[in-house]
C-alpha positions in Angstrom: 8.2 -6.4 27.3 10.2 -9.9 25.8 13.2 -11.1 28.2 16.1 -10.6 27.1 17.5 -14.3 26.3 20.8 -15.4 27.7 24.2 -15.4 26.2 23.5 -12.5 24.6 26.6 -11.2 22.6 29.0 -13.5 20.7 31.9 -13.3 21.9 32.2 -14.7 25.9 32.2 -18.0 26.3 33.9 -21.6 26.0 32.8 -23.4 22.5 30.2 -25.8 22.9 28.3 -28.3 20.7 25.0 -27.6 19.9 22.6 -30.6 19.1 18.9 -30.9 18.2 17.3 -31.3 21.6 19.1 -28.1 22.8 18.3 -25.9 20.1 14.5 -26.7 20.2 14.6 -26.0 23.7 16.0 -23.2 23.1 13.4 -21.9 20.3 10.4 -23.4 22.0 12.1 -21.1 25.3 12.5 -17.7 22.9 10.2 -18.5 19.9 8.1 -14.9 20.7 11.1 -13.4 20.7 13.3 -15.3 17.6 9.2 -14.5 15.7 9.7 -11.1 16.2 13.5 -10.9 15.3 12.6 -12.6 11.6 9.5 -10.5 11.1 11.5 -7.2 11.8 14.2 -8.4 9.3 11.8 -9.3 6.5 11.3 -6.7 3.8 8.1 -5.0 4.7 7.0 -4.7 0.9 6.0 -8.5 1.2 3.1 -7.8 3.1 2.1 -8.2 6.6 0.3 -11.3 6.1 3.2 -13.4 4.4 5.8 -11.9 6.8 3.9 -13.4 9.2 4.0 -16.9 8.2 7.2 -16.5 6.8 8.4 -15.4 10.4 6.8 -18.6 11.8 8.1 -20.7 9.1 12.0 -19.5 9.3 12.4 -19.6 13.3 10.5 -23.4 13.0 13.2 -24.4 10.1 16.0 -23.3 11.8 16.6 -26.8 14.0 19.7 -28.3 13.1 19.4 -31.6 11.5 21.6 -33.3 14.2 24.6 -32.0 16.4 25.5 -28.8 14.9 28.9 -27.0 14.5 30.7 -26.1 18.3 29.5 -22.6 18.8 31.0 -20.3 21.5 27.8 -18.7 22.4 25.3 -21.6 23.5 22.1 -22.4 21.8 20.5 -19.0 21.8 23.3 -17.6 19.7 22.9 -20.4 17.1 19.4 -20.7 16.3 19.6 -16.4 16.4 22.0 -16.6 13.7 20.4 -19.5 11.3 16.8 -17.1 11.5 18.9 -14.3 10.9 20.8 -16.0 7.7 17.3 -16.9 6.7 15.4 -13.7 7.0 18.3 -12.0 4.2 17.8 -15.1 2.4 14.2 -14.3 2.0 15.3 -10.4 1.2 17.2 -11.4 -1.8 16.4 -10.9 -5.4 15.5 -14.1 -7.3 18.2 -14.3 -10.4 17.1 -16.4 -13.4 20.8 -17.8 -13.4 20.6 -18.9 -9.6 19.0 -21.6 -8.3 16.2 -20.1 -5.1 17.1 -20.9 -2.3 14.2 -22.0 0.2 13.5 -19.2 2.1 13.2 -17.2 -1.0 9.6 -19.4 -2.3 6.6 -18.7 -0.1 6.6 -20.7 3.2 4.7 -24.3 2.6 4.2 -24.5 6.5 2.5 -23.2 8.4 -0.2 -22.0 5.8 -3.5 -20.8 7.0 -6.6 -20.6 4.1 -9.2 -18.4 4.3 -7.5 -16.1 6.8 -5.5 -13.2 6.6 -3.2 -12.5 9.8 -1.6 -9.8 11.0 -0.3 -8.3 13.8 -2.0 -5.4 16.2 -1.9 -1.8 14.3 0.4 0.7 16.1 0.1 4.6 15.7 1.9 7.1 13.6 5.5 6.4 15.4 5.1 2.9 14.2 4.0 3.6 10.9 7.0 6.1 10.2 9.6 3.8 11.5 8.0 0.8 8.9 8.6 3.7 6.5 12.1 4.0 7.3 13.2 0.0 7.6 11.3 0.0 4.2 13.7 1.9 2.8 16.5 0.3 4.4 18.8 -2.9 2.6 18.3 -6.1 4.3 22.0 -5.9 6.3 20.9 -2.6 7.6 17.7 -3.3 8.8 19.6 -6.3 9.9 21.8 -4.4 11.6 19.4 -1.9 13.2 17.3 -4.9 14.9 20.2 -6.6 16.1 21.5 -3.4 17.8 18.1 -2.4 19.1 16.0 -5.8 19.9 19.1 -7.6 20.9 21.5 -5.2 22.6 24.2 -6.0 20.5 27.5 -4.2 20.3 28.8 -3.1 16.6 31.8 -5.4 16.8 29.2 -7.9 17.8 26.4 -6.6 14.8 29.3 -6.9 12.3 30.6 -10.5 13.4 27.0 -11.9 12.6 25.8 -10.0 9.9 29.3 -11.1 8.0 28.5 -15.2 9.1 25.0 -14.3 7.7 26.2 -13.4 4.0 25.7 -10.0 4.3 28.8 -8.4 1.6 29.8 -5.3 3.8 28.7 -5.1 7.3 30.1 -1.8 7.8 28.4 -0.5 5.0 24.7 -1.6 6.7 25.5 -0.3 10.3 26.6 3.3 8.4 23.2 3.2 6.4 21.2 1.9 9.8 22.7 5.0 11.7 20.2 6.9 9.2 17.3 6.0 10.8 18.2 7.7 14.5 17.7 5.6 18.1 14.0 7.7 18.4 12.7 3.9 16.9 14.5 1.2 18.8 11.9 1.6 22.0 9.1 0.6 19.4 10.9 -2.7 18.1 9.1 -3.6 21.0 5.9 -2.6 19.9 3.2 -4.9 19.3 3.5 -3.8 15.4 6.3 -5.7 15.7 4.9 -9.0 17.3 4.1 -11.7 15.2 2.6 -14.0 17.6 -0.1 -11.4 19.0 -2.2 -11.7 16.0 -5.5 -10.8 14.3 -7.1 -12.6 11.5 -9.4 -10.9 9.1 -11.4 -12.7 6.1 -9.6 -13.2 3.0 -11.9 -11.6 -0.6 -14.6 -14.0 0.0 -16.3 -13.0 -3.4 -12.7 -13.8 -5.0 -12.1 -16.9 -3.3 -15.5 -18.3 -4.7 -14.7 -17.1 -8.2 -11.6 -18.9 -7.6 -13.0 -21.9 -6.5 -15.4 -22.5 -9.5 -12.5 -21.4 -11.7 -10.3 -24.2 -10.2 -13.8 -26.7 -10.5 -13.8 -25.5 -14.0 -10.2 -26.1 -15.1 -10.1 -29.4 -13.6 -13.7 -30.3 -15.9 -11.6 -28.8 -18.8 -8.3 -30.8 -18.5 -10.9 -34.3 -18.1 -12.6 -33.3 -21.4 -9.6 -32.2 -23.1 -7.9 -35.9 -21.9 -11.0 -37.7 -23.2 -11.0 -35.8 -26.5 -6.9 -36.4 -27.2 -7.6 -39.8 -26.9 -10.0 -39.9 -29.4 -9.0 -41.6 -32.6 -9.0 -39.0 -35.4 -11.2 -36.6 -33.5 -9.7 -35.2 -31.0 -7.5 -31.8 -31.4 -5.2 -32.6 -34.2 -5.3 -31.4 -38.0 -9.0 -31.7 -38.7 -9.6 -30.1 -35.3 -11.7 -27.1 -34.3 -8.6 -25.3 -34.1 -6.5 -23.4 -36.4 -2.7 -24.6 -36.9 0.0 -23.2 -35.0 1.1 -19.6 -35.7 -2.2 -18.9 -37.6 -3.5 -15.8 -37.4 -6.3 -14.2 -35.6 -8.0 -11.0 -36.8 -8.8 -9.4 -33.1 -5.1 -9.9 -32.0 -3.9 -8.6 -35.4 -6.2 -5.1 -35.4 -5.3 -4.6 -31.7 -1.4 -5.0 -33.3 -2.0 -2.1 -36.2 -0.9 1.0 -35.4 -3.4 2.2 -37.9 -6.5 0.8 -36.4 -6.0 2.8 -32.7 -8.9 4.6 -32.6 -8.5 8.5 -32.5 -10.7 11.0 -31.2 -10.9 14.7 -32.4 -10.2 17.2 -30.0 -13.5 18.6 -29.8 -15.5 15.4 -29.6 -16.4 15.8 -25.4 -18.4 18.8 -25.9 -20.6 17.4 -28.4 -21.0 14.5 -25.8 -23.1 13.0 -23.1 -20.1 11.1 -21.3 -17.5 12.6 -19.3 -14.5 10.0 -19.4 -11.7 8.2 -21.3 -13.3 7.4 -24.6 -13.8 11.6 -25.5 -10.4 12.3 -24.0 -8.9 13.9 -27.5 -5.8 12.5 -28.9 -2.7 14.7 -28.3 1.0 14.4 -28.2 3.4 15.7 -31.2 4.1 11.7 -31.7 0.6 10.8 -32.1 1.1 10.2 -36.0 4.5 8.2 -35.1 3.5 4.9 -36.4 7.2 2.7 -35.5 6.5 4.1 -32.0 3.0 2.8 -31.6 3.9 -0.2 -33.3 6.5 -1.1 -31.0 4.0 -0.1 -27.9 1.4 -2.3 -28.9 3.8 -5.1 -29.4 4.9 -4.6 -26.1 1.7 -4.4 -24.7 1.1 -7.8 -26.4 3.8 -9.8 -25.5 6.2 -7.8 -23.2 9.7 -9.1 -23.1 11.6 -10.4 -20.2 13.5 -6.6 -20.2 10.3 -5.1 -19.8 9.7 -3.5 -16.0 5.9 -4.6 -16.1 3.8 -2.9 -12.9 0.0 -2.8 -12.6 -2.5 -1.8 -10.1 -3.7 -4.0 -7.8 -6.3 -7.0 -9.7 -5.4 -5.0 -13.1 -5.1 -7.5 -15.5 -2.2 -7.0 -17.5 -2.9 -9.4 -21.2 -3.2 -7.8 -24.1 -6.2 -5.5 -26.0 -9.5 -7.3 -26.9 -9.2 -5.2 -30.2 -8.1 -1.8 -31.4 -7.4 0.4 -28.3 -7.7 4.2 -28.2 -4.9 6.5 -28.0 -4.9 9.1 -25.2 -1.1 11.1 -25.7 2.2 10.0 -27.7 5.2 12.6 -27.0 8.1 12.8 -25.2 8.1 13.5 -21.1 11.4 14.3 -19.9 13.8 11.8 -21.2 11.2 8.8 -22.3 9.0 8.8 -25.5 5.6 7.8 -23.9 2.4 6.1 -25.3 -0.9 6.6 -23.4 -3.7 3.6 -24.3 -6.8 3.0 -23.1 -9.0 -0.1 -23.9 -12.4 0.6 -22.3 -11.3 -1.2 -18.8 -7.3 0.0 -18.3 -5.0 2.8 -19.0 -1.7 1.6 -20.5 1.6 3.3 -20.2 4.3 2.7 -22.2 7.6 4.6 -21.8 11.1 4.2 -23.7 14.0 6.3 -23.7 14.9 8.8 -26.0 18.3 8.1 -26.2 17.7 4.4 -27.6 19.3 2.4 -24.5 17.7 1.8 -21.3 14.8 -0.2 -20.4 11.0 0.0 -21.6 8.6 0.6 -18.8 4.8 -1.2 -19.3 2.2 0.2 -16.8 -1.3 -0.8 -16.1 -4.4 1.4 -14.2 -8.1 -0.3 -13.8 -10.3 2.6 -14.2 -13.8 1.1 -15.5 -16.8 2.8 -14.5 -14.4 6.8 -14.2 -16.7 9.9 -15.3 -16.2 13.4 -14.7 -19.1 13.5 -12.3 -19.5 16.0 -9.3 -21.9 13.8 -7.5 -20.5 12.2 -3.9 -18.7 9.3 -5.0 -18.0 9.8 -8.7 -14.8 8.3 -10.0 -11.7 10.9 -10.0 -9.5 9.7 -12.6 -10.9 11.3 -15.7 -9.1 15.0 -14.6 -5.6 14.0 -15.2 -3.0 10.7 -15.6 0.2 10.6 -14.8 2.2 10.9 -17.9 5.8 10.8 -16.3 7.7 10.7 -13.1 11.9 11.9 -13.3 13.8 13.2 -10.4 11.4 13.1 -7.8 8.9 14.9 -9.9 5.7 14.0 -11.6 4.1 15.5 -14.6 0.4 15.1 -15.6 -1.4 14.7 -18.9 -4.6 16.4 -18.0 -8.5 16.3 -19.2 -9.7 18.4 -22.0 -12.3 20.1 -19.7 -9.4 21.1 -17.0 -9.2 24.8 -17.7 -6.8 25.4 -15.2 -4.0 23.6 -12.8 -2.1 24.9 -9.7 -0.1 23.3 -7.1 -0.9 23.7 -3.1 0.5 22.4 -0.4 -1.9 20.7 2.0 0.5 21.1 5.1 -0.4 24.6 4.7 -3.9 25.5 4.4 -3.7 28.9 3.9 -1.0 29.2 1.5 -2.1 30.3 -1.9 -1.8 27.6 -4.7 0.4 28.3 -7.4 -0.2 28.0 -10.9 1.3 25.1 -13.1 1.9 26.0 -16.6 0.8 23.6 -19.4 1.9 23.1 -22.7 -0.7 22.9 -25.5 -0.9 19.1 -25.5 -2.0 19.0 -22.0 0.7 17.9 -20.0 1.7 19.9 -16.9 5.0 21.4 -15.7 6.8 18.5 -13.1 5.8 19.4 -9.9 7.1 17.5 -6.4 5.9 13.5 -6.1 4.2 14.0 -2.4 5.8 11.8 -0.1 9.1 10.9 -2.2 11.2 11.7 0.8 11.5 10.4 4.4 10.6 13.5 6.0 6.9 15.1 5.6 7.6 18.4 5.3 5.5 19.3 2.4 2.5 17.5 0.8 2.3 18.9 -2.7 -0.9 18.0 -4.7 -2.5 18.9 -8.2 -5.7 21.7 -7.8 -7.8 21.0 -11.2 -10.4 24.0 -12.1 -13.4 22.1 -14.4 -15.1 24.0 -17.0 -18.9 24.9 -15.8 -21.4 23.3 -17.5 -23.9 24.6 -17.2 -22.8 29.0 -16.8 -21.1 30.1 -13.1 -17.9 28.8 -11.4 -16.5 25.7 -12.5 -15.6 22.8 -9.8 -12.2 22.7 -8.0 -10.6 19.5 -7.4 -7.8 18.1 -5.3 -5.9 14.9 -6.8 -2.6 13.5 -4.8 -0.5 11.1 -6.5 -0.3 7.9 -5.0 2.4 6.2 -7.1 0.5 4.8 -9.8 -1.1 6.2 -13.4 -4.5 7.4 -11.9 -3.9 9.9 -9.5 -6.6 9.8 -6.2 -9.4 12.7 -5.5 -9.5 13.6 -2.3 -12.5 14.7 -0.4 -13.6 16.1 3.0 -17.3 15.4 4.5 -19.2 12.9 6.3 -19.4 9.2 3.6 -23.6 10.2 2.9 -21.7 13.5 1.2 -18.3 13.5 0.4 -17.7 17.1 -1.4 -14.2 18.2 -3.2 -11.3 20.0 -0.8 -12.4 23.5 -1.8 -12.2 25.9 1.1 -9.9 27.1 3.9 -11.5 25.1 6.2 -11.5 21.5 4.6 -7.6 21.8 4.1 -6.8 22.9 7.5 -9.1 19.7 8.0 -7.0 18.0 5.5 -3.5 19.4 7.0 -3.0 16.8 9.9 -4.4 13.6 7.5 -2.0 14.2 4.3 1.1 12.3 6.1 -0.3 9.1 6.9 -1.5 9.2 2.8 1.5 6.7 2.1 -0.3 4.5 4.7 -2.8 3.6 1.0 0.1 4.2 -1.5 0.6 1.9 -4.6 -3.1 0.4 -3.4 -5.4 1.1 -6.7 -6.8 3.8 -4.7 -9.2 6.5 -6.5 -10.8 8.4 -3.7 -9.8 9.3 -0.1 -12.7 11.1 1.7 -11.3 12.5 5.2 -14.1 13.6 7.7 -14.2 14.6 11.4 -16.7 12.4 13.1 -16.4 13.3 16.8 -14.9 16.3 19.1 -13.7 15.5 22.6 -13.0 17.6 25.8 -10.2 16.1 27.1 -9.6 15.6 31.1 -8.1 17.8 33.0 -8.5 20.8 31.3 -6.1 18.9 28.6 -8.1 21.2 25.4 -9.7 18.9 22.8 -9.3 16.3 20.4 -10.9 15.5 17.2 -11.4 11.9 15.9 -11.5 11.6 12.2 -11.9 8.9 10.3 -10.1 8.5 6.9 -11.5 6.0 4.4 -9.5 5.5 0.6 -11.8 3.4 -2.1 -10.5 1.6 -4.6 -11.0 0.9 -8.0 -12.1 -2.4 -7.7 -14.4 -1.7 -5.2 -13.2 -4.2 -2.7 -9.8 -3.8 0.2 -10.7 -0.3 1.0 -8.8 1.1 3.6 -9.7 2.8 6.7 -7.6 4.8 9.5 -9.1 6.4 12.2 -7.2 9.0 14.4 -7.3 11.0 17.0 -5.8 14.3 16.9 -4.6 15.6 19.9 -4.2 19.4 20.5 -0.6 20.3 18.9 1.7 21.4 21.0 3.7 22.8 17.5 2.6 26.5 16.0 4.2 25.7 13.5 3.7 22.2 10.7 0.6 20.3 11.8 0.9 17.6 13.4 0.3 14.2 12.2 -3.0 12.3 14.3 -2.2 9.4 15.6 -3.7 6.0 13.9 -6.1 4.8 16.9 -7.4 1.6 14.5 -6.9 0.8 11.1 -8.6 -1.6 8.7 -8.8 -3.0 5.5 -12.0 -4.5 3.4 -14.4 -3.3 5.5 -17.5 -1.2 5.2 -16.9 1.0 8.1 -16.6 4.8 7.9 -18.6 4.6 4.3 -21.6 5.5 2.8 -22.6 1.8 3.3 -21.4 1.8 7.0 -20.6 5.0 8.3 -20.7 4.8 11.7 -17.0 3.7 13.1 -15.8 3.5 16.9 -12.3 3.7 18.1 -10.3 4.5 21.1 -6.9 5.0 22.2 -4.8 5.1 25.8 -4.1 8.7 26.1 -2.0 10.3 29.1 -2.3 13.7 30.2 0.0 16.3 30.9 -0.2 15.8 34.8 0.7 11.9 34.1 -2.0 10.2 34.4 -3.5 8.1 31.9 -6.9 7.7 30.5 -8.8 5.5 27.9 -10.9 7.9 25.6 -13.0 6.8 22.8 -15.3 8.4 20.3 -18.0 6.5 18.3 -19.2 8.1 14.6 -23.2 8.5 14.4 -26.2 8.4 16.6 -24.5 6.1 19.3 -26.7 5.7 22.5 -23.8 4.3 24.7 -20.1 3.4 24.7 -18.3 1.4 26.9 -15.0 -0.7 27.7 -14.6 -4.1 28.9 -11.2 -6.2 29.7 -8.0 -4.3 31.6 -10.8 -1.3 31.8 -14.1 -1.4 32.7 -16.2 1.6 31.9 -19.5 3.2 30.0 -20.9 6.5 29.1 -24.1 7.4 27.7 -23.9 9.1 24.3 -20.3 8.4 21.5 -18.0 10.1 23.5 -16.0 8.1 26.8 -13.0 8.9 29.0 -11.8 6.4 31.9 -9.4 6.0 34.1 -6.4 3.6 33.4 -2.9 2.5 33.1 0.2 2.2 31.0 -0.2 -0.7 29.2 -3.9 -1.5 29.7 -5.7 -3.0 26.8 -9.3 -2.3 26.6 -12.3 -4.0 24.4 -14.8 -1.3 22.9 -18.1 -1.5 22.0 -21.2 0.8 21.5 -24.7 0.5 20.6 -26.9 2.9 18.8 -29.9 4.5 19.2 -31.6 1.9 17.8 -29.9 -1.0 19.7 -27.9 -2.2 17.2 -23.8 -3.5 18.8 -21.3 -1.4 17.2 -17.5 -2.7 17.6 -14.2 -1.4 17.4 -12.5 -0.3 14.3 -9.8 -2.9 13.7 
């Protein structure tokens, strides 16, 4: 646990000047605790890594330049209040008729390359309380830290959140009440704890294209020097290229509504491929030519009221040539335009009435197919056509004979069916997690046409916030199969919670798998380990969670498992990789306290090292420990080889 600092509330004290040398003794005395203050305040949608350095950045530039103002509340309270000030700062929306202010850009120092850094994962408490600051303003979450990190009174809370800029502190301790007092003992978490950190490789493949990019560019501006200066040969009038405004025939048939290519509705039965390009042409707007004018156009040069949003690595430029039109009719209260070029779906949305603004979407799905083998790309059963009210409606495939809705939170329940109108789209059904509370996890069952004579394939898709909704699959990562039966749901009803854990990621497949069963001491019952692993479309910043699922102590709603480890770009828990080892500190119901790990595979030994020493032979370990021992895991398989800790 951090000390709590002195001079800890505002208001007792006699004035007094702060100058430089106090304040820096001052942050060099509660830097840990100032870090951790900033990083709490920061909106999480940055990112763990830059709220990280933009944590260490903000405390480090909040030294005053000399002797500072007289404060009544000593040093701590002034460099407390400049980080705070900071951290909204950084909050803020950037306006075009403002000028930034600094800790609104990135952080300059400190800058690490190559690494990414973040701190230690929590468990599921942690990851529902980032949930709920997510959704918070900055005052409030503001607000929340002060009162729970700090100790802070509300009179106290209000006083500095008003000297920090924030418009109505009032308003922000109201909307922080939301959240409950269950979270303040995990501010303390080391979630929360910038200055414990891990460091992970940054997309090493990436970086090199990057770097022979930045090689090239720099070979490109030397030539294009050299060749300006050239008298009369260089790029002027008799130059290789065309004039300004000239036109281009590529860019202009990609323009022309009447060069989208159409396909006829029953072109996929006559044909050997299974994805986008035999997806029929529907929608009672397809022949609207104004309306796909003005989506192209968009597409092409999208204007500054234009809400653009893309996947992950999805470039967002304009069609090499004439793209290929998926749907054009209206979804709720927006005239939509599905597109697909060979490498993206585009989404383009106005409203119906005329006012409002245009929404431009992007989706990679290269390489999709309507394949049944372990693996295959998802996408090609259904895209998201709209989302209104906290509901979602899908434009699905033209081999999906049938849609229903379940509920994986309850494995048993029937699924209900989801009318669809003759273009394809569905009914609006719930968006899974669009609300705080995970009481329902509502997700789109597909029923395939057979091939080849017999039952037809069932598939589960959840939507993750993005055009491409994401299979989900059940199985060890040699043979993932599709969420079909009784028992993969119920396998499936204590994972879907900690989905929004790989939301908005460019995720296509989530396979979910049980890897490891454990009795638990003292007669506790037992414990499964499972290990969840969500692929993306570009193949790379996968994500893994491993959990361990205690027995529930609820009849009723399972459970969530608690996150033991968690990952991203790794191989781990896939078909590459599959064997994974985690472990958590686990306390019984007599009090004591245990470290129990599980490994994945044909593991020959597991054992811990550090605040726990320990080893059993076989995947499965329990020892002895205490609160707040940390223990380094590591196991070896049959075959010798050293398997670590997920992390």
């Amino acid at each position: 646990m951090l000390g709590v600092p002195p001079h800890d509330t505002v208001t007792a004290g006699p004035a007094a000047t702060v100058d430089v040398e106090q304040a820096e003794a001052v942050l060099v005395e509660h830097y840990q605790r100032l870090a951790r203050l900033a990083y709490l305040v920061l909106p999480p949608p940055l990112g763990r890594n830059r709220r990280v350095l933009t944590a260490h950045a903000l405390v480090q530039r909040s030294l005053p330049r000399g002797r500072a103002a007289a404060t009544a509340d000593g040093g701590y309270a002034y460099v407390r209040g400049r980080v705070l000030r900071q951290a909204l700062d950084a909050g803020r929306t950037l306006r075009r008729a403002a000028w930034p202010r600094r800790a609104q850009l990135p952080p300059l120092l400190p800058h690490v390359w190559g690494l990414r850094l973040f701190p230690r994962s929590g468990g599921a408490d942690e990851l529902a309380l980032d949930r709920r600051l997510s959704g918070l303003s900055g005052g409030a979450r503001a607000a929340f830290v002060l009162r729970g990190l700090e100790g802070l009174t509300d009179t106290d809370v209000r006083r500095l959140l008003a000297a920090a800029g924030v418009e109505d502190p009032h308003a922000a301790l109201v909307e922080a009440d939301g959240i409950g007092t269950e979270g303040v003992a995990l501010l303390e978490s080391p979630e929360y704890d910038p200055c414990s950190l891990q460091a992970r490789p940054t997309d090493l493949l990436r970086r090199r294209q990057h770097a022979r990019a930045a090689v090239a560019g720099v070979a490109a501006v030397a030539v294009c020097g050299a060749l300006v200066g050239l008298p009369g040969g260089g790029w002027g009038a008799d130059g290789a290229a065309a004039p300004a405004y000239a036109s281009n025939p590529a860019a202009e048939a990609a323009l022309d509504p009447a060069k989208v290519r159409r396909v006829p509705a029953n072109a996929w039965q006559a044909s050997s491929r299974t994805d986008f390009s035999v997806w029929p042409t529907r929608g009672a707007l397809a022949a609207d030519r104004p309306l796909l004018r003005r989506a192209l156009a968009v597409w092409a040069r999208p204007g500054a009221s234009v809400r653009v949003s893309s996947t992950p690595a999805t470039p967002v430029g304009p069609p090499m040539g004439p793209a290929q039109l998926l749907y054009a009719g209206e979804v709720d209260r927006a005239r939509v335009v599905l597109l697909y070029d060979g490498l993206r779906i585009a989404r383009y949305a106005e409203p119906r009435t005329g006012t409002g603004s245009v929404a431009l979407d992007f989706a990679r799905v290269d390489g999709a197919a309507a394949d049944t083998a372990p693996g295959a790309a998802p996408a090609t059963y259904a895209l998201v056509a709209g989302r209104a009210d906290g509901n979602v409606r899908y434009l699905t495939a033209p081999w999906v004979t049938a849609t229903s809705v379940r509920d994986l939170l309850d494995p048993a329940g029937d699924a209900v069916p989801l009318r669809r109108g003759a273009d394809g789209v569905t009914d609006p059904l719930p968006a899974p997690g669009a609300r705080r509370e995970c009481g329902a996890w509502d997700v789109l069952e597909v029923a395939e046409r057979p091939t080849g004579g017999g039952a037809g394939a069932v598939r589960l898709l959840t939507d993750l916030g993005e055009l491409t909704p994401a299979r989900l699959t059940s199985g060890p990562p040699s043979a993932p199969a599709d969420v079909s039966g009784e028992a993969a749901r119920a396998a499936w009803a204590r994972t879907a919670c900690l989905l929004p854990a790989v939301r908005s990621h460019g995720v296509r497949t989530v396979n979910s798998w049980q890897y490891a069963s454990q009795l638990l001491p003292e007669s506790n019952g037992g414990a499964r380990w499972v290990c969840t692993r969500a692929d993306t479309w570009r193949g790379t910043d996968s994500r893994v969670l491993a959990q361990f699922q205690a027995p529930s102590a609820n009849a009723g709603a399972p459970q969530p498992g608690a996150i033991a480890a968690r990952a991203e770009d790794t191989a781990a828990c896939g078909a590459r990789e599959p064997h994974v080892l985690a472990g958590v500190l686990w306390k019984s119901r007599g009090g004591r306290w245990y470290v129990l790990a599980a490994g994945g595979g044909e593991f020959r030994s597991v054992r811990t090292t550090g605040g726990v020493t320990g080893d059993a032979r076989g995947r499965l370990l329990a020892v002895p420990a205490k609160p707040g021992d940390r223990a380094e895991l590591d196991g070896r398989l049959a075959d010798g080889t050293r398997v670590g800790a997920l992390r």
